[in-house]
BAMARVO-998355 format. One record per residue (C-alpha): residue number from 1; residue in three letters; chain; x, y, z. Coordinates in Angstrom, 2 decimals. Example, Ala and Ser with C-alpha at 12.3 -4.5 7.8 and 13.67 -1.06 7.14 Angstrom:
BEGIN
     i    aa   ch        xx        yy        zz
     1   ala    A     12.30     -4.50      7.80
     2   ser    A     13.67     -1.06      7.14
//
This chain:
BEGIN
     i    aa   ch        xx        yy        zz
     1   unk    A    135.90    110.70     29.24
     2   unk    A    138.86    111.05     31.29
     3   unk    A    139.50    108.34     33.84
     4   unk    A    140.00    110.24     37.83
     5   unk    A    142.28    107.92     38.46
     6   unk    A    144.66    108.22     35.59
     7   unk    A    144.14    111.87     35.40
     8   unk    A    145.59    112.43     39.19
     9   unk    A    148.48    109.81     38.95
    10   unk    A    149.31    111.23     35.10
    11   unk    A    149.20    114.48     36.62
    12   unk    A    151.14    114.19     39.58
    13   unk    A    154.37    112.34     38.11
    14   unk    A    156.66    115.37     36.66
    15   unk    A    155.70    117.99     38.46
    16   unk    A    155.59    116.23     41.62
    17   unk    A    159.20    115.20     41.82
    18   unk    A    159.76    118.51     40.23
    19   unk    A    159.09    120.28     43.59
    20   unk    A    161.76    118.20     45.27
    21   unk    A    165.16    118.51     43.82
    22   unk    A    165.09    121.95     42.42
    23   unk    A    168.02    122.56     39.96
    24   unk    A    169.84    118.98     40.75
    25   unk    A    170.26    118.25     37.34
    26   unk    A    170.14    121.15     35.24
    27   unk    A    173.63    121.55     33.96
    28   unk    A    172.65    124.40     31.66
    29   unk    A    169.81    126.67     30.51
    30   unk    A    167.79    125.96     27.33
    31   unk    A    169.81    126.33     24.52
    32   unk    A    167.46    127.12     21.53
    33   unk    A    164.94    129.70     21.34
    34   unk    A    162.21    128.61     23.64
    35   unk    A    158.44    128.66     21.91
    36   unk    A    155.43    129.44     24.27
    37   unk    A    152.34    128.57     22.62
    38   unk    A    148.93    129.97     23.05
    39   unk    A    145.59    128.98     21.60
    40   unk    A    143.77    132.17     21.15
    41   unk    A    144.89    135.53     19.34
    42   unk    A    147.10    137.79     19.67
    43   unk    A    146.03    140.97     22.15
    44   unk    A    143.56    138.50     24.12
    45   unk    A    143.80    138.92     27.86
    46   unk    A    146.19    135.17     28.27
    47   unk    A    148.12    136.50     25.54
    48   unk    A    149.21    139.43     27.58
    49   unk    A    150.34    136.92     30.08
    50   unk    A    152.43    134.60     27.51
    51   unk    A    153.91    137.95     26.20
    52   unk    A    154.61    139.60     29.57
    53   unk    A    156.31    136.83     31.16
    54   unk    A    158.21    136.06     28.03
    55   unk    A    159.79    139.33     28.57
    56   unk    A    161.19    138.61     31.67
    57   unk    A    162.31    134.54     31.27
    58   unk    A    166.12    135.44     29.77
    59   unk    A    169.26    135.26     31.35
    60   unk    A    167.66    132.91     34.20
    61   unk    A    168.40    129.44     35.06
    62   unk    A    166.17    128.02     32.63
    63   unk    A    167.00    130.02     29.24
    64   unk    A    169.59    132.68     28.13
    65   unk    A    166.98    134.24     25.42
    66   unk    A    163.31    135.70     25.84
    67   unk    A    160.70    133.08     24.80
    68   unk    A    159.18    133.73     21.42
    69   unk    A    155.42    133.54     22.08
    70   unk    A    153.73    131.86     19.21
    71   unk    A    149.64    132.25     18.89
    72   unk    A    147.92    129.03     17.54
    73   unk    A    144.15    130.31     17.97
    74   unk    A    141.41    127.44     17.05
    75   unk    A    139.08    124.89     18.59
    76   unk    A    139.04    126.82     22.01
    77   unk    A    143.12    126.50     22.79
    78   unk    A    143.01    122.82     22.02
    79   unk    A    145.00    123.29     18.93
    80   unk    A    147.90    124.85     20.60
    81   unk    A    147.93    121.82     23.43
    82   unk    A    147.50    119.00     20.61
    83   unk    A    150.79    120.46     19.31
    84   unk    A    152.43    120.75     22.05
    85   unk    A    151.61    117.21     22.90
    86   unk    A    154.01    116.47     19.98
    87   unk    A    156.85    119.28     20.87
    88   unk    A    160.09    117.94     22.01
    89   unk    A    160.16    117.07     25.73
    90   unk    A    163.45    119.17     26.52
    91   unk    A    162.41    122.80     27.69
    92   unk    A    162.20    124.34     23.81
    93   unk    A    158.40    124.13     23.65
    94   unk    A    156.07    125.49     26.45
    95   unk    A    152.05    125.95     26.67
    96   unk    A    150.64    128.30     28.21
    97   unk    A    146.50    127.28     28.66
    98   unk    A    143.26    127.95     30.64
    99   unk    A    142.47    125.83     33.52
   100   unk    A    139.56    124.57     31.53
   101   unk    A    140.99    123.15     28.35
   102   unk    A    142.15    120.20     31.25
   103   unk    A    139.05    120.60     33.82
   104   unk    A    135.81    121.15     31.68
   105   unk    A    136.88    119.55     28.40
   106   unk    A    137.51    115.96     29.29
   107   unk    A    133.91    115.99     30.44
   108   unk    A    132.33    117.46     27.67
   109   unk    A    134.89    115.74     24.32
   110   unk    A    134.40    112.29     24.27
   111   unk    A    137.10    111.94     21.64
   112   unk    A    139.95    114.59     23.33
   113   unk    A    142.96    114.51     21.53
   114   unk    A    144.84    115.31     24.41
   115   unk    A    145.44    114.12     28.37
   116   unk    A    146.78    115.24     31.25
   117   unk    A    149.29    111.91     30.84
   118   unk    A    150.47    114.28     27.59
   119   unk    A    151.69    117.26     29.83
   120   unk    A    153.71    118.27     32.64
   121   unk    A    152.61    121.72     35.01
   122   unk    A    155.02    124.38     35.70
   123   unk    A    153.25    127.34     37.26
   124   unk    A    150.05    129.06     37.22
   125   unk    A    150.28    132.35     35.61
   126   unk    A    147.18    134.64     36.22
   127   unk    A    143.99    134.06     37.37
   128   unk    A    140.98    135.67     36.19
   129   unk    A    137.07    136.28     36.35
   130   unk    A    134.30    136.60     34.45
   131   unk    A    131.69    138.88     34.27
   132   unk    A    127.68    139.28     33.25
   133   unk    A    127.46    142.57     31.32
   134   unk    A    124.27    144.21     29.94
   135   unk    A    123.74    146.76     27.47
   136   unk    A    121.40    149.12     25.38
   137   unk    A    119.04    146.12     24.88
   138   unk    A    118.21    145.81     28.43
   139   unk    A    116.56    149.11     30.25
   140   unk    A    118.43    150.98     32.17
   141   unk    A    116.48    150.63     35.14
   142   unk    A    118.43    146.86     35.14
   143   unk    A    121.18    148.31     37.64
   144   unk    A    121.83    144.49     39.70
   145   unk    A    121.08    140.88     38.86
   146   unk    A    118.14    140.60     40.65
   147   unk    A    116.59    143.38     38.47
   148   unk    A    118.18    141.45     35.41
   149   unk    A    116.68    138.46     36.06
   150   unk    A    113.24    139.79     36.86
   151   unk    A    113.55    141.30     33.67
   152   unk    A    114.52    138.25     31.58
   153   unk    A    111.68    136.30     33.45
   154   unk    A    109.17    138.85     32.09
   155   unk    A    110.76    139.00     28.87
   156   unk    A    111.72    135.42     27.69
   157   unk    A    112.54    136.36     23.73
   158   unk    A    115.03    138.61     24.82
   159   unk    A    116.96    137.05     27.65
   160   unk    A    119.91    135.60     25.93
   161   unk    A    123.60    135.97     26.62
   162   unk    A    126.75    135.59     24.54
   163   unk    A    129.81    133.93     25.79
   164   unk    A    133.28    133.46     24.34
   165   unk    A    132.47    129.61     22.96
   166   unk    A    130.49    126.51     23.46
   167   unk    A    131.93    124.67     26.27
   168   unk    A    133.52    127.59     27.84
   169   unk    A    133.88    128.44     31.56
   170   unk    A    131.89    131.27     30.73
   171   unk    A    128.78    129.37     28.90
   172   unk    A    128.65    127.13     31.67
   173   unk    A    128.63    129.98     34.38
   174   unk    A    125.83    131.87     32.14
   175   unk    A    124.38    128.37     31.98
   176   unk    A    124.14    127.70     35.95
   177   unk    A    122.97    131.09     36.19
   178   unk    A    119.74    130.30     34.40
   179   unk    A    119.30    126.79     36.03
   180   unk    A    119.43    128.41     39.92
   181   unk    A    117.29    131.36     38.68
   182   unk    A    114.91    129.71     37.07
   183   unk    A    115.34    131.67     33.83
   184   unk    A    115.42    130.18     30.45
   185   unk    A    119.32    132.50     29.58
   186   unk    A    119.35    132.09     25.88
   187   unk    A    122.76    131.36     25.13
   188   unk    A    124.80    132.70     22.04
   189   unk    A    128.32    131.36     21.29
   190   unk    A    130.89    133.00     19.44
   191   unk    A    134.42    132.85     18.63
   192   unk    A    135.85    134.98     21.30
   193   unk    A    134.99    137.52     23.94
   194   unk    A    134.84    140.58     21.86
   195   unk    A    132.28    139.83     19.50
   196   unk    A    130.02    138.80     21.93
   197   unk    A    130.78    141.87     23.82
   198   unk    A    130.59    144.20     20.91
   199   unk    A    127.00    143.04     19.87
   200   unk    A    125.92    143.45     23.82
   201   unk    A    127.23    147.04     22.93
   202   unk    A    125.30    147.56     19.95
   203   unk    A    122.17    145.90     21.22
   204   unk    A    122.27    142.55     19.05
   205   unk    A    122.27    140.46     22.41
   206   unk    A    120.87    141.45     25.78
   207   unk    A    124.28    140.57     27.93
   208   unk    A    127.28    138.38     27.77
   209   unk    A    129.44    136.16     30.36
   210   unk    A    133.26    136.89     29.32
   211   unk    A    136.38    137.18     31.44
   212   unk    A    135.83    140.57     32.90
   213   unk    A    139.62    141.87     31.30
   214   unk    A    137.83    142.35     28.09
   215   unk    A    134.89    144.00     29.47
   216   unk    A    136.73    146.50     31.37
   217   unk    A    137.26    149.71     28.46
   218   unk    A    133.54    149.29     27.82
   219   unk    A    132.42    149.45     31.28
   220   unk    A    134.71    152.44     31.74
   221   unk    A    133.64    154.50     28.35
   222   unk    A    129.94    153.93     29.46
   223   unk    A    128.86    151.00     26.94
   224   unk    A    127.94    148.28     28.83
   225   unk    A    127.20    147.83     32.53
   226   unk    A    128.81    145.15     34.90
   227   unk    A    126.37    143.64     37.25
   228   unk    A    128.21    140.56     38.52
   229   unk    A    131.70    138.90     39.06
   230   unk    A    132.64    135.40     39.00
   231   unk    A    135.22    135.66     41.45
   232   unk    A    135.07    134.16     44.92
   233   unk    A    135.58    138.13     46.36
   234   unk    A    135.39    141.50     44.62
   235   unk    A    137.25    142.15     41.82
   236   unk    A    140.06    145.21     42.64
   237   unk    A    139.95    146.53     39.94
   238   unk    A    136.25    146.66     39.44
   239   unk    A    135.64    146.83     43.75
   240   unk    A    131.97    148.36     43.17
   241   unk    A    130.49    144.86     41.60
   242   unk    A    129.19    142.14     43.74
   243   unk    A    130.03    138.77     42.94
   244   unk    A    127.31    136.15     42.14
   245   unk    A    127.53    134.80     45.99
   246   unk    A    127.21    138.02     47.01
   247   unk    A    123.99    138.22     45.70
   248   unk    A    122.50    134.64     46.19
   249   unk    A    124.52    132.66     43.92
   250   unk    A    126.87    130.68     45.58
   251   unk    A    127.40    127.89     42.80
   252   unk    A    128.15    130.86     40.43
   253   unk    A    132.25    130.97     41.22
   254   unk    A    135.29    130.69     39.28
   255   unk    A    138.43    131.86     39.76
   256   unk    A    140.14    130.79     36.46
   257   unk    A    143.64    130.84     35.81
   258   unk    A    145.99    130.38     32.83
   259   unk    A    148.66    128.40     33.34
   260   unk    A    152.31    127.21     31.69
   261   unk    A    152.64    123.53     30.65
   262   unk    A    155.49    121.88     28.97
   263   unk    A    155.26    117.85     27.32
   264   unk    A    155.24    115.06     29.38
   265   unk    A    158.86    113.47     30.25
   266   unk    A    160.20    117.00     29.93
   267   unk    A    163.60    116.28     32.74
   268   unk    A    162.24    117.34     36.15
   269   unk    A    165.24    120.35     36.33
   270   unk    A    163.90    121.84     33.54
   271   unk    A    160.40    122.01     35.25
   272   unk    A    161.88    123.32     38.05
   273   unk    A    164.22    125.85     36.50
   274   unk    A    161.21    127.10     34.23
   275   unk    A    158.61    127.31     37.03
   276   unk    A    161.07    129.39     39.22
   277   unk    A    162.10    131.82     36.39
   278   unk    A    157.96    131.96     35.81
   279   unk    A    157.45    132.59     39.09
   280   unk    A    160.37    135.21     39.98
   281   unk    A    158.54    137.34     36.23
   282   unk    A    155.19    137.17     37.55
   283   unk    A    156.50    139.13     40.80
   284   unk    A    158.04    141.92     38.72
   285   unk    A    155.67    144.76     39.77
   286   unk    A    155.56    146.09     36.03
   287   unk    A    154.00    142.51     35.01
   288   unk    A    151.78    142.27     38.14
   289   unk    A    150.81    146.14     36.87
   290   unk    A    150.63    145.49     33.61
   291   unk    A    148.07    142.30     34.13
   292   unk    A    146.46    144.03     36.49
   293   unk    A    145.42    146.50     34.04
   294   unk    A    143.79    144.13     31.87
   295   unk    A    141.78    142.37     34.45
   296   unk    A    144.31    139.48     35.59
   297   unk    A    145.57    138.97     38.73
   298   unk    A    149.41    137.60     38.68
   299   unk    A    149.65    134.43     40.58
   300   unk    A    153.08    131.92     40.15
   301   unk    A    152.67    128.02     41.97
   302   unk    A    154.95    125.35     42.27
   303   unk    A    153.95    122.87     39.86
   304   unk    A    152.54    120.48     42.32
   305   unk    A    150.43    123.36     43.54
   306   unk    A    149.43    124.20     40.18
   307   unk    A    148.63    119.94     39.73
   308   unk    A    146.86    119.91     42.75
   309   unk    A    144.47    123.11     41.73
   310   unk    A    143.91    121.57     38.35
   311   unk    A    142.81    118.18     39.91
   312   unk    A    140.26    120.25     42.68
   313   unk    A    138.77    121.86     39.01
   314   unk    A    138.34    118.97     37.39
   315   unk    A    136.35    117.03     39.63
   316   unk    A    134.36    120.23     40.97
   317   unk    A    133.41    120.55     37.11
   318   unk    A    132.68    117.03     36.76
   319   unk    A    128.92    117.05     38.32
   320   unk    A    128.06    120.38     37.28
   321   unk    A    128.43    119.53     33.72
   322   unk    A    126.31    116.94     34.29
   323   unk    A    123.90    119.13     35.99
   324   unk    A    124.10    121.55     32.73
   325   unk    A    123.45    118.18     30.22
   326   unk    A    126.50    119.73     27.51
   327   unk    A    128.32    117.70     25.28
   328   unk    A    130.29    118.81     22.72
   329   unk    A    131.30    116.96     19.59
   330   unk    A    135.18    117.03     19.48
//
């Protein structure tokens, strides 16, 4: 596991002087075609960020040429951070990963490939949040999650819900939701959101936990039914759904985001030049609009804030992890 210590100091090194001599030492932009990795498939709700931002990252400071945005699905986005673990440390190679391949993981891998010490922040990119959805297996008289958990209570073979993956923010939020409820939540992994979501359509599961993005054209076509948010307020694009504290489930939060990371002893002007183009994309209203659309709310940081954030998540997830008793072997 992890050690706090070295996680904060390996975390706060590059980015942290990053923040304080912006563009001293850049004397030009990237000169190769920059790579931007991402761990799960193409059309996925992070890949629209990769892809959208990508878009907007030539001609800057940091690189005369879009970024080529290169999908390296597997192992829950740990693939595409192992590699870029070994990328060159000069602004070519970027990663663009969920909060929780760095927060949850190192407390449930005991033999991680990766650390924090491996990487260097740039800028949060979206933030997202997940949602319980229920379909034709659960009556339709199930319109909140107090009526879905009375109903799993009285029916214990059928209360199960699908998530995205074992040791995903999702599983763990479907997880806490049985714990605090009292309610043995069956849970069903599978490799991505969409299958789990398709087989809540078609009545294989009762309901699944998956970032609410890819929940969204079901919701709206009539399929499935939303009954709670992750997020710490309502969602705006979904305004009519309470969140979990909303409706007595405090615990029940996360506001996850994807973020951009490049290897460790990348040169501090690159980090800065890279998180300012990032940032400057991510305020273009057709990539705010376009992420929007897909259930992902476009948020830039410096890369100290974006350290900082990723710290506060991994020792929030620390205990409740423990609380949940999931290991994973790595």
């Amino acid at each position: 596991m992890t050690n706090r210590r070295h996680f904060v100091a390996a975390l706060g090194g590059t980015a942290a002087i990053a923040a304080l001599h912006p563009f001293a030492a850049l004397a030009q932009a990237v000169q190769q075609v920059v790579k931007i990795y991402y761990g799960f498939p193409a059309g996925s709700a992070g890949d629209s960020v990769a892809r959208r931002v990508a878009e907007k990252l030539g001609d800057t400071p940091f690189t005369k040429v879009n970024p080529v945005v290169e999908n390296k699905p597997g192992a829950g986005g740990r693939i595409a951070l192992d590699t870029l673990k070994s990328s060159a440390a000069d602004g070519s190679v970027l990663c663009l990963a969920q909060a929780s391949a760095l927060s949850i993981y190192p407390h449930i891998y005991t033999k991680l490939g990766y650390g924090m010490a491996d990487f260097a922040p740039i800028s949060i990119g979206a933030v997202m949040t997940h949602a319980l959805t229920v379909g034709p297996a659960v009556p339709a008289s199930v319109k909140t999650l107090k009526d879905f958990i009375a109903w799993a209570k009285a029916n214990p073979g059928q209360a199960s819900y699908g998530s995205p993956g074992a040791g995903s923010t999702p599983h763990f939020l479907g997880a806490l939701l049985g714990l605090n409820s009292g309610t043995d939540l069956r849970h069903v992994p599978y490799r991505g959101s969409l299958p789990a979501i398709n087989d809540v359509v078609g009545g294989q599961i009762a309901s699944s936990m998956t970032p609410a993005g890819d929940a969204i054209p079901f919701a709206k076509a009539g399929k499935l039914r939303v009954l709670a948010m992750s997020g710490s307020q309502r969602a705006a694009y979904l305004p009519d759904v309470p969140t979990f504290t909303e409706q007595g489930f405090p615990e029940i939060v996360a506001d996850e985001w994807f973020g951009f990371f490049a290897p460790a002893k990348t040169p501090t002007a690159v980090i800065t030049a890279a998180s300012a183009a990032i940032q400057t994309a991510l305020k273009d209203k057709s990539v705010a609009d376009g992420l929007l659309s897909v259930g992902l709310l476009a948020q830039g940081s410096s890369p100290e804030d974006m350290r900082k954030s990723l710290q506060s998540e991994y020792e929030r997830w620390g205990p409740l992890v423990k609380k949940i008793g999931f290991t994973a072997e790595s």
